[in-house]
N, C-alpha and C positions, 0 to 999 in steps of 0.2 A: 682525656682522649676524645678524638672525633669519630665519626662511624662512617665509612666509605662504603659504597656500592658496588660490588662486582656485578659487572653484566655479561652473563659470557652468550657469545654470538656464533653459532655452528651452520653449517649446512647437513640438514637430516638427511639429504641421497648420501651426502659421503660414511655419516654415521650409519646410515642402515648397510653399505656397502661391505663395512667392516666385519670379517671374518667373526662368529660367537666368540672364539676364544682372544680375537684382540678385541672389543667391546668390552670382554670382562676384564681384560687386565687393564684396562681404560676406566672404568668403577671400580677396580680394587684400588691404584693410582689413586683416583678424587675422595675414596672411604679412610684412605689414610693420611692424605691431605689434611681431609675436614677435621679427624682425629687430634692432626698435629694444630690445627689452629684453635680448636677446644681445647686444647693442654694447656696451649700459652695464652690463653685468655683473650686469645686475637677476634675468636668465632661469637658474632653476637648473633645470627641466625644464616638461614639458608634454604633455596627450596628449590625444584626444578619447575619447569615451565613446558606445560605442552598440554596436547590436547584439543578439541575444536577453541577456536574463539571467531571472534569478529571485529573487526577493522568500521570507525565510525569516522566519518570526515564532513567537514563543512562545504556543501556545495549551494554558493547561494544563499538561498534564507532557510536553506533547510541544510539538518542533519541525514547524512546516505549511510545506509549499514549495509557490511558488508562478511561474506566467510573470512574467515583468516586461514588462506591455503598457503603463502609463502612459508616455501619450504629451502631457501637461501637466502643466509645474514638473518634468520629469527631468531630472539631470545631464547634462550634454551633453558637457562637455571642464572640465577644468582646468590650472592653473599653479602651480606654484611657484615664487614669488619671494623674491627677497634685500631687505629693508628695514629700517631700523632702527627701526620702531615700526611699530602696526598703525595710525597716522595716514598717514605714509609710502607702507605696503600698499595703503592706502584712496584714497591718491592714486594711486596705480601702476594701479589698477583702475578709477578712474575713465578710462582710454583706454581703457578696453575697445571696442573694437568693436560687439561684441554687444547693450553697451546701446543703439545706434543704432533696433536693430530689436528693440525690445521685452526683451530679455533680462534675468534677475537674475545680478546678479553677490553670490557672499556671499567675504566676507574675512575667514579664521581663521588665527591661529597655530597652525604646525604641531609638532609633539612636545611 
């Protein structure tokens, strides 16, 4: 089996916009998700993404650093999954959760 990437891609206004109790059934949704992809041996890891970072680009002969404030179309979390084609992956991702509420989900083979 190969290991694909989920990269799932949110806008945090719309996420913070969300009522507490739909945010939570939105984490209980992706806890039982991940649940079901560790049963079937589909879940090879997973983690979410946030927090300060910085943004590095080539300008030039130099490297420029920068905050990393975009807060639409950022990484939010991903996965790695076990599938035997990236048709497979594609179906794996289609339970995403996240697509419920707006989200992108992209699916790449990984190494």
């Amino acid at each position: 089996m190969r290991s694909y990437v989920l990269i799932l891609i949110e806008d945090e206004d719309r996420f913070a916009a969300m009522s507490e109790a739909d945010r939570n059934a939105l984490l209980a949704r992706y806890r039982a998700w991940t649940a079901e992809l560790r049963a079937a041996g589909r879940l090879r890891s997973a983690d979410a993404v946030g927090g300060p970072g910085r943004v590095l680009r080539r300008e030039g002969d130099r490297v420029v650093e920068t905050e990393y404030a975009e807060r639409r179309g950022m990484a939010t979390c991903w996965f790695v999954v076990h599938a035997e084609s990236l048709e497979e992956a594609t179906a794996i991702a289609r339970g995403c959760p996240g697509l419920l509420q707006g989200e992108t989900v992209v699916v790449r083979e990984a190494g």
